[in-house]
N, C-alpha and C positions, 0 to 999 in steps of 0.2 A: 504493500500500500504506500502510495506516495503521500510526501509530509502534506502538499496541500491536502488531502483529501483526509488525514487526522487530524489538520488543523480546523476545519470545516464540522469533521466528525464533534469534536470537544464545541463547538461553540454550537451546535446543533443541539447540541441536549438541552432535557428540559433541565433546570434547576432540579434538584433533590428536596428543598427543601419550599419548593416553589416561593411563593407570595410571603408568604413569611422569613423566607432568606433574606428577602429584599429591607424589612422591617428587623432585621435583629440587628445590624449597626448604630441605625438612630436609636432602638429599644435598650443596647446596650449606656449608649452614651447617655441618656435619658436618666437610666441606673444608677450610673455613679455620678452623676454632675446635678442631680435635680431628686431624683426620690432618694439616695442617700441621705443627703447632706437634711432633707425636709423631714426626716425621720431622727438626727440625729439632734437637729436644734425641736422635735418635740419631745426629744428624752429631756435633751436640757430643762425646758418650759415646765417640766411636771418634778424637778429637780432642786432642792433648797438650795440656796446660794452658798455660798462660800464667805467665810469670813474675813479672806483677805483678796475676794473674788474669785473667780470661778464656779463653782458646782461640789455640792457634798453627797455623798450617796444618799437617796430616802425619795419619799414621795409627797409633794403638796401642789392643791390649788392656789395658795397663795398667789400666787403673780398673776394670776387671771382675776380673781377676787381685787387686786390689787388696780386693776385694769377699768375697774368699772368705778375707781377714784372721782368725784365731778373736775378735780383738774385734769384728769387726761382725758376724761370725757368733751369736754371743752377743747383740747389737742386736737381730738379726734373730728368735732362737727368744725372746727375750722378748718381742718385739712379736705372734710369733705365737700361743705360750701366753698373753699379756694378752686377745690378741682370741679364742681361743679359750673364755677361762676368761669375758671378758662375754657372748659368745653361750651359753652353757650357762646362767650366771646370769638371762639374759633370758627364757630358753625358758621354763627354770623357771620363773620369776616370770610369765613372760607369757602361759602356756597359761592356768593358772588363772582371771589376769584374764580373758582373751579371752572363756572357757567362761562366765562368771559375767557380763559384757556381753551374750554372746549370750543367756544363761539369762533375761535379766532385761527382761522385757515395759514397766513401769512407769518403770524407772530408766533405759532405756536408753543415751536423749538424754545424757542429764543425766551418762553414765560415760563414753562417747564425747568429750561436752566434758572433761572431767577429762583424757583421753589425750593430747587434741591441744593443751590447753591449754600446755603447756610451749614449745612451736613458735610463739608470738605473741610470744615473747621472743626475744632474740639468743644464743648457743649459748656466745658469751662471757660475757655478765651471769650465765648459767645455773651456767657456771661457777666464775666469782669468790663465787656465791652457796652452791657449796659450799666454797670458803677459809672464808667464816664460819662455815659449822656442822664443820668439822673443825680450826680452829688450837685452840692453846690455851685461849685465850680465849671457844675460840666457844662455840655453841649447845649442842652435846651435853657437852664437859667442863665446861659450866656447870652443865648439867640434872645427872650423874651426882655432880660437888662437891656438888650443893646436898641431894643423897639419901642422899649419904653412901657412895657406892658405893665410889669414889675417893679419897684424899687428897690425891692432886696431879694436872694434867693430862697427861693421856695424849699419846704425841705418834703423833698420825692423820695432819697435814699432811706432804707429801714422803713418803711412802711410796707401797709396791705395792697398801696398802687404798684409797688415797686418789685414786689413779690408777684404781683397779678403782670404785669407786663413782661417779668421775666419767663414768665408760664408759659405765657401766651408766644409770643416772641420764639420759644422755644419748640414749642410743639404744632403751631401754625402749619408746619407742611406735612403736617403725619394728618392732619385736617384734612388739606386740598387735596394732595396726593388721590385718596380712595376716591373723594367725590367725583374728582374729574374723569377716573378711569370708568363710574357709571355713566356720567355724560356724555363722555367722548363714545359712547355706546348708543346713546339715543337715536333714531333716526328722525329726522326732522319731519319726514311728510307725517308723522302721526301731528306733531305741533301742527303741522299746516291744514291736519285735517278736523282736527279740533277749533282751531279757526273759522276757517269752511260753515261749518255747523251752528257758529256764531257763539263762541265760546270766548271771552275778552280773556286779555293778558293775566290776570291774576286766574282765572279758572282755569287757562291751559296750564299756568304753574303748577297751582294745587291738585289739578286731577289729572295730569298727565305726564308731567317731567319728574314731581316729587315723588309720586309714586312709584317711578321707572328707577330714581335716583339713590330710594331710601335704603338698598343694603350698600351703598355708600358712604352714605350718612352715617351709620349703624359702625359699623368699621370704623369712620374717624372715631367717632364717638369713643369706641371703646380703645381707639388707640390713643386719645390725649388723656381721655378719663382715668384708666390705668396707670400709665406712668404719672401725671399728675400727683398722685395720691402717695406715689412711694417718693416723690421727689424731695428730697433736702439737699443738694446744693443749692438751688435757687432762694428757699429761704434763709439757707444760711449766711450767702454773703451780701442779699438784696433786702435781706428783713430784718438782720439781727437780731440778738439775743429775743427780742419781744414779739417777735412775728415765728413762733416756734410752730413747724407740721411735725405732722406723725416718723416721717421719716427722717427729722432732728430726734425726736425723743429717741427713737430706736439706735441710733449711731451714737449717741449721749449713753445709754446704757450699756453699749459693745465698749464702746473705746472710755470717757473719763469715769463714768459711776461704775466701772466694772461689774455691774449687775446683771450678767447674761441669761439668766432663768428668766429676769421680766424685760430683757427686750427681746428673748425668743416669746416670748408671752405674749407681747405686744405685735411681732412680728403676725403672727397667727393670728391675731384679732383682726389685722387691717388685711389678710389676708381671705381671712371669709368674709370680711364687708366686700373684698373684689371680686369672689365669686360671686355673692348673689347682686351686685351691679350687673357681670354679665353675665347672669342667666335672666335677670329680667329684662335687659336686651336684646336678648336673643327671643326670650318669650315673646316681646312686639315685635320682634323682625317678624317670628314664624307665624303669627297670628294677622300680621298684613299683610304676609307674602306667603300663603300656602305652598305653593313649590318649592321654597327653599328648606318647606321643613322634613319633606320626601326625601 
């Protein structure tokens, strides 16, 4: 037998272990980088602290008990009113971009690069870059002094604006990104034929683009809302010490209070607030869009 014809023979066959062959490298990696380590910080969580940190052998609810504190509860409805209030900001802001990409035959490329353009940089740089344009000194209380708007600088830095713009700012293209790609999917003659029929501009929106558009929407949604929620660099160096999210409490427990049983505690807590975000996400996805839940 000639080699082509065993080379041919070996790549002819089926798989042995078919469809699931394909599935055991990502299922392995999965294993050790994600359900390990999620198992290990729930041993921790159910685990007494240590006295000089760390972990003591034994068993307590303590640190979840601990969890339902009114001060961390207050952590917590602020971390989620933040990420809430940047995913509306996004929508907002990002449908129209999306719509105005997809609309746009000539410029397309060229707004697409714009989107993604912020993503060739580090998430850090991005955000020291707006400490300049919100301290004192920076860009805008420069522009507004020099207009005359102002008489003295406003103070933007450390604040709930300063944290909300970095959010937003940040996660803006994880927004446009999915929408446009439902958009850029529309075929126009349905708009035209809803037209046609004497349907004005705000009803072909609402019952024919949004509808077309909404596991778009769904997507960004769960792709700002998400990260949002675990975000703490942005409150840490745009909000300081007084604009504290869930995601400062937790890195304050791993690193200076060495109390790692309550921010694996905590970690778990904001962790099942994000599953059931996105299952009731997905519960209105599949409840407006029957086919996607097939």
């Amino acid at each position: 037998m000639s080699i082509r014809r065993r080379v041919l023979g070996v790549f002819s066959r089926r798989p042995a272990l078919g469809g699931w062959g394909l599935l055991f490298p990502g299922g392995v990696w999965l294993l050790v980088f994600f359900a390990l380590p999620m198992l290990l910080m729930l041993g921790v969580s159910l685990m007494p602290r240590g006295t000089y940190g760390g972990v003591e052998p034994g068993f307590t609810l303590e640190h979840y008990r601990r969890f339902v504190d009114p001060v961390y509860l207050q952590v917590l409805w602020r971390t989620v009113m933040w990420a809430g209030i940047t995913t509306a900001i996004c929508l907002l802001v990002g449908y129209p971009l999306a719509w105005a990409i997809a609309a746009s035959r000539k410029h397309r490329a060229f707004l697409l690069f714009l989107v993604v353009l912020p993503f060739w940089t580090s998430f850090l740089v991005r955000t020291f870059a707006m400490i300049f344009l919100l301290r004192d000194t920076g860009l805008i209380n420069s522009a507004l002094l020099g207009l005359g708007v102002i008489r003295e600088p406003v103070a933007l830095l450390y604040t709930p604006f300063a944290v909300l713009s970095g959010l937003v700012y940040g996660f803006l293209p994880l927004m446009v990104l999915p929408i446009y790609a439902s958009l850029e999917k529309l075929d126009p003659a349905m708009l035209e034929a809803a037209e046609l029929l004497g349907a004005r501009p705000v009803a072909r929106f609402i019952r024919v683009a949004l509808p077309l558009s909404l596991p778009g929407v769904i997507a960004g949604i769960l792709l700002v809302f998400v990260p949002s929620i675990g975000s703490f660099l942005t409150a840490d160096l745009l909000g300081g010490a007084k604009q504290v999210m869930i995601g400062n409490l937790v890195q304050n427990q791993f690193t200076s209070a060495r109390n790692w049983p309550f921010g694996a505690a905590a970690s778990f807590a904001v962790m099942a607030l994000v599953l059931v975000a996105v299952w009731l996400t997905l519960r209105i996805r599949d409840r407006d869009d029957p086919e996607a839940a097939r």
